[in-house]
LUMSERO-242668 format. One line per field, with one value per residue: x, y, z of N, C-alpha, C in turn; residue number from 0; residue in three letters. Coordinates in nm, 3 decimals, padded with zeros to 5 digits. Each point is the difference from the previous one (the first is absolute). Layout:
N
n_u <- (X ...)
n_v <- (Y ...)
n_w <- (Z ...)
ca_u <- (X ...)
ca_v <- (Y ...)
ca_w <- (Z ...)
c_u <- (X ...)
c_v <- (Y ...)
c_w <- (Z ...)
nr <- (NUM ...)
rest <- (Ala ...)
This chain:
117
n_u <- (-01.607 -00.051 00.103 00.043 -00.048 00.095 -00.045 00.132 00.073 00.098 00.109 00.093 00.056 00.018 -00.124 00.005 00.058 -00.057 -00.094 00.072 -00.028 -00.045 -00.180 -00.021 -00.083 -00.109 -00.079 -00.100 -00.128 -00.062 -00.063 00.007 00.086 -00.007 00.142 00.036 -00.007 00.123 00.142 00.106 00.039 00.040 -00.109 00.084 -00.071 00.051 -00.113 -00.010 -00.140 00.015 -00.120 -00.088 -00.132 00.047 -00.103 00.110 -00.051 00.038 00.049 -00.034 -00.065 00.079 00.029 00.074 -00.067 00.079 -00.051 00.057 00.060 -00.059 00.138 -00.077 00.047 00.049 00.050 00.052 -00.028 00.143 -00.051 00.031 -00.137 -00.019 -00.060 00.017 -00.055 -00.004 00.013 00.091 -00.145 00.111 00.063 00.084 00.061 00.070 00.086 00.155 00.050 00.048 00.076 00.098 -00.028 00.068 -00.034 -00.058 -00.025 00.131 -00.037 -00.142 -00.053 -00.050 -00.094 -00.029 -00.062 00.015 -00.045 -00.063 00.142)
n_v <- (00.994 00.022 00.078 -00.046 -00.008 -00.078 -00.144 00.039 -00.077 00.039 00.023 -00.007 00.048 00.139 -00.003 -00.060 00.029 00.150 -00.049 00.065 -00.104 -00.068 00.004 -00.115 -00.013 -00.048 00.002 00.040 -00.029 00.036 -00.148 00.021 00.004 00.099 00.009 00.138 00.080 -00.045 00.077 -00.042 00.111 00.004 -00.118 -00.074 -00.038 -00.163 -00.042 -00.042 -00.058 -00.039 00.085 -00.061 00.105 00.088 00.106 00.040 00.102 00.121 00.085 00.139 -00.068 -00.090 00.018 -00.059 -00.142 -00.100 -00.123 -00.055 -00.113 -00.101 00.067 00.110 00.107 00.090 00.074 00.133 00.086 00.122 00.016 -00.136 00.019 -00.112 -00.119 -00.083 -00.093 -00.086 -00.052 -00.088 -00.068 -00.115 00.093 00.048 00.167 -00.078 00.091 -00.011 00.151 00.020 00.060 00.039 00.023 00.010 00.113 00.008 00.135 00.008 -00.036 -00.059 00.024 00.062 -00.008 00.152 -00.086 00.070 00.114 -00.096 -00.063)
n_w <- (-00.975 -00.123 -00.048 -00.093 00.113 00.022 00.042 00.013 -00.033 00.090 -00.082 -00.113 00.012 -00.013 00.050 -00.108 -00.090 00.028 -00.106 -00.104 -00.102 00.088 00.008 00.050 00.058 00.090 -00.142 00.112 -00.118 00.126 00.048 -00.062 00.071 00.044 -00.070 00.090 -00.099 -00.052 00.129 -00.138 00.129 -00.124 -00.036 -00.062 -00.069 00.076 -00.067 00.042 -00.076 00.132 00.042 -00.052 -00.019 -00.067 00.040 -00.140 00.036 -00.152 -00.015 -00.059 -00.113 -00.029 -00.139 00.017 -00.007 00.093 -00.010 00.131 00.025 00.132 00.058 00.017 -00.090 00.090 -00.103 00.102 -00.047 00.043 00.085 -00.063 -00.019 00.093 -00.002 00.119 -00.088 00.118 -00.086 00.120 00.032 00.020 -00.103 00.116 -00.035 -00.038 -00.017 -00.039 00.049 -00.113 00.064 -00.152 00.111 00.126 -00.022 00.080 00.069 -00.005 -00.111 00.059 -00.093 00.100 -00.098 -00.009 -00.092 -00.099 00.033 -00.040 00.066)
ca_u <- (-00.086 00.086 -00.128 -00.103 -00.020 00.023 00.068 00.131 00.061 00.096 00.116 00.084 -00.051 00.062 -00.001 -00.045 00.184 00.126 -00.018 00.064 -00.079 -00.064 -00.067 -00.082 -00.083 -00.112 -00.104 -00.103 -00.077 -00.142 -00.081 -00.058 00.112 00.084 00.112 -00.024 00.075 00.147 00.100 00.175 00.054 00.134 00.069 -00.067 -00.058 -00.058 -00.094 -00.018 -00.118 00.020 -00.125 -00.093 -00.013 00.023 -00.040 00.078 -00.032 00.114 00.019 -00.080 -00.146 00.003 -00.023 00.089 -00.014 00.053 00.007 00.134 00.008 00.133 00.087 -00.005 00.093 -00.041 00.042 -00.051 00.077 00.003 -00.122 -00.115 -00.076 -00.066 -00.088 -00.042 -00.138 -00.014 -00.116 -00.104 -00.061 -00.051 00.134 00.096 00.113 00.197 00.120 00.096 00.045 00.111 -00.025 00.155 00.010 00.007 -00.113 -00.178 -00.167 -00.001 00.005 -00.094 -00.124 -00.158 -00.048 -00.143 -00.082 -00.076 -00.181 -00.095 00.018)
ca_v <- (00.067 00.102 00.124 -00.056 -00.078 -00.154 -00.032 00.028 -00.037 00.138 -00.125 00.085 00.196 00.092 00.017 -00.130 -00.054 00.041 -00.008 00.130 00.052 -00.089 -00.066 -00.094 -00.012 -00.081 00.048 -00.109 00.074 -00.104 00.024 00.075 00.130 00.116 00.128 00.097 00.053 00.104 00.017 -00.006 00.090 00.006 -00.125 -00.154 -00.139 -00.088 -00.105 -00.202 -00.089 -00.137 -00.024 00.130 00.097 00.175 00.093 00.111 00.072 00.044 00.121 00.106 -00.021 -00.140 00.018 -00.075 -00.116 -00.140 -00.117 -00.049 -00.128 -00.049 -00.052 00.126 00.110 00.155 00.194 00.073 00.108 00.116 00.107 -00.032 -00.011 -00.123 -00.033 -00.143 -00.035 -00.101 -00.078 -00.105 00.044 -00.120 -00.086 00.107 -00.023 00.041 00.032 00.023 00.034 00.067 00.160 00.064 00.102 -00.045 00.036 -00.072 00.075 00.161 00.063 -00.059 00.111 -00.044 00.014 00.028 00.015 00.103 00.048 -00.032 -00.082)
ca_w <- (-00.096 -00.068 -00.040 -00.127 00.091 -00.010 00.117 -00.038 00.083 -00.017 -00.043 -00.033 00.075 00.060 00.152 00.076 -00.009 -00.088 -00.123 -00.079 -00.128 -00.025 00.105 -00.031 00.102 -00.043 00.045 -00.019 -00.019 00.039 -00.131 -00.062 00.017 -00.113 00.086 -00.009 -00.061 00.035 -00.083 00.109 -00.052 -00.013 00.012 -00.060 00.065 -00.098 00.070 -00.069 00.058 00.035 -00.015 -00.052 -00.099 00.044 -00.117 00.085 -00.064 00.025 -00.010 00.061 00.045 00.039 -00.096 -00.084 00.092 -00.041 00.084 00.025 00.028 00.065 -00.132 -00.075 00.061 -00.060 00.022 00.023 -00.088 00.096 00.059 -00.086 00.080 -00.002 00.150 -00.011 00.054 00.017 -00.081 00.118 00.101 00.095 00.041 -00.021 -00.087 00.033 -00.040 00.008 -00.082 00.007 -00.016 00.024 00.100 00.080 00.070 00.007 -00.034 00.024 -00.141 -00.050 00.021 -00.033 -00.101 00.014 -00.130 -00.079 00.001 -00.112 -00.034)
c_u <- (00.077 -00.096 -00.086 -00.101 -00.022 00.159 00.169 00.057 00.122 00.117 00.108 -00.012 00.171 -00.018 00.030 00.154 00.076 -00.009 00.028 -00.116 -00.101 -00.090 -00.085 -00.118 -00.135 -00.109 -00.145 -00.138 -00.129 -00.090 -00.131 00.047 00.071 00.063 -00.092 00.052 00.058 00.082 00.126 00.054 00.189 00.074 -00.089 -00.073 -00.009 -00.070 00.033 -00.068 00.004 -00.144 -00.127 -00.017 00.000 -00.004 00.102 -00.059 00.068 -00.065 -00.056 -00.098 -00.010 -00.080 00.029 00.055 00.084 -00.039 00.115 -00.059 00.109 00.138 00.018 00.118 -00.142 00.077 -00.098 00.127 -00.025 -00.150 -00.158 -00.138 -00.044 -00.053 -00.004 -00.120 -00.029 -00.107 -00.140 -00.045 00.023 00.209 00.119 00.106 00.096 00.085 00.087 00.024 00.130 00.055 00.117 -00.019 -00.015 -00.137 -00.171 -00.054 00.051 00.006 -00.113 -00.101 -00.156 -00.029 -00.147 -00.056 -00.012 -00.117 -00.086 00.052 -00.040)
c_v <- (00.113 00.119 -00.071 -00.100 -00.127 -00.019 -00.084 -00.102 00.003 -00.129 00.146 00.171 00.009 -00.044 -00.191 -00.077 00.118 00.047 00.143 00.006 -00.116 -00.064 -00.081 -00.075 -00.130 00.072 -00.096 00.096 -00.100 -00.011 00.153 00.138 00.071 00.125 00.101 00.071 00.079 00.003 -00.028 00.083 -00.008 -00.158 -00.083 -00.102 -00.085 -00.141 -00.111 -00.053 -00.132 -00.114 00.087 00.014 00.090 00.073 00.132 00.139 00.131 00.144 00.121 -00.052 -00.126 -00.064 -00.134 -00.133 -00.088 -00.086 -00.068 -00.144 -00.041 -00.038 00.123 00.068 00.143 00.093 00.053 00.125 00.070 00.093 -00.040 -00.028 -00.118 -00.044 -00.175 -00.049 -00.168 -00.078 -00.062 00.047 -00.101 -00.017 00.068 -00.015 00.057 00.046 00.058 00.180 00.080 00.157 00.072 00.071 -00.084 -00.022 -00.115 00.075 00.141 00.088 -00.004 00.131 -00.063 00.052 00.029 -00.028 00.153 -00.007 -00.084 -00.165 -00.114)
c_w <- (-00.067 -00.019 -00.094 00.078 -00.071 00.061 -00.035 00.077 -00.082 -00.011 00.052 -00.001 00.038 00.163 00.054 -00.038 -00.020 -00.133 -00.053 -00.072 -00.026 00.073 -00.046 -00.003 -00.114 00.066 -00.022 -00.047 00.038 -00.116 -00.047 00.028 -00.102 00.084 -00.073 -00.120 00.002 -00.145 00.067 -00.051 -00.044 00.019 -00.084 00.093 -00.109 00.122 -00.031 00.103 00.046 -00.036 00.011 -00.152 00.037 -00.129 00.071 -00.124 00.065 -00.071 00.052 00.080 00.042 -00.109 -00.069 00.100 -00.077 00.081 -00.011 00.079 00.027 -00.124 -00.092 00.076 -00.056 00.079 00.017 -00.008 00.160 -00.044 -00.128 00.135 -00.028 00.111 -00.103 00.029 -00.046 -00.081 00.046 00.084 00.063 00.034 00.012 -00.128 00.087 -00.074 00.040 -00.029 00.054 -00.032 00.050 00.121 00.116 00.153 -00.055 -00.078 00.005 -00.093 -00.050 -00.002 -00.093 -00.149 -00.032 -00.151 -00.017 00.016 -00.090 -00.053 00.096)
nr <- (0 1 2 3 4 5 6 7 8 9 10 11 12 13 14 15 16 17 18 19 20 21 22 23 24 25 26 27 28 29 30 31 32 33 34 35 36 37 38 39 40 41 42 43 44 45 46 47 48 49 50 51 52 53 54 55 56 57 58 59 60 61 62 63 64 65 66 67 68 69 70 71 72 73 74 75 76 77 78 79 80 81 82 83 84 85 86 87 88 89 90 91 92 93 94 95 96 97 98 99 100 101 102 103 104 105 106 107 108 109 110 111 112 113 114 115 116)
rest <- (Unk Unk Unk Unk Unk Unk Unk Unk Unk Unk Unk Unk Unk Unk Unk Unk Unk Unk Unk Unk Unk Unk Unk Unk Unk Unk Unk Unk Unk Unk Unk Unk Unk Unk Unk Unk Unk Unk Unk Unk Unk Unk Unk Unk Unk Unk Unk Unk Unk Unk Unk Unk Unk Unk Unk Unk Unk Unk Unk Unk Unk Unk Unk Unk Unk Unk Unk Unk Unk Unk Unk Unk Unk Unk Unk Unk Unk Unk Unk Unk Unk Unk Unk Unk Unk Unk Unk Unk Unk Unk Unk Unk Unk Unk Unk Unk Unk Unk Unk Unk Unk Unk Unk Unk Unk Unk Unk Unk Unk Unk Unk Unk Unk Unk Unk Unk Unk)
């Protein structure tokens, strides 16, 4: 489980080969599941969807949504706020992602909404 609570299964890391600048990992979102909202602090991310719909909505307020599909790539820009949210209520999504820094979760910080949003 991650902080964003959804469940990791951990590839490539600093802790798991060695890895300098680079970790890898699959992530699974249950159906009707959604990560917590966060942030990466001081690193890129990029996703690519094996299966699923996934609504990734992104900024201050979480303001600003894309739907992604199996076969999709998405960025995620250093310390932008986003949270994933699973389309289905009947079918998990999977993806791939990737993230210049070697480490899992140790850069990861939670994301409180602004008062009123």
């Amino acid at each position: 489980m991650t902080r964003q609570r959804l469940p990791y299964y951990i590839g490539i890391s600093g802790n798991t080969v060695g890895a300098l600048g680079l970790s890898m990992h699959m992530v699974l979102i249950p159906p009707g599941g959604r990560a917590e909202p966060h942030k990466h602090i001081g690193y890129e991310t990029g996703i690519y969807v094996l299966e699923g719909r996934v609504c990734t909505r992104w900024g201050e307020s979480l303001e600003h949504e894309v739907v992604s599909e199996a076969g999709d790539f998405l960025f995620i820009p250093p310390g932008v706020p986003h949270e994933a949210i699973n389309l289905s209520t009947t079918e998990r999504a999977r993806a791939i992602v990737a993230r210049n820094d070697p480490a899992e979760q140790d850069k990861v910080e939670p994301h409180v909404r602004p008062e009123g949003t």
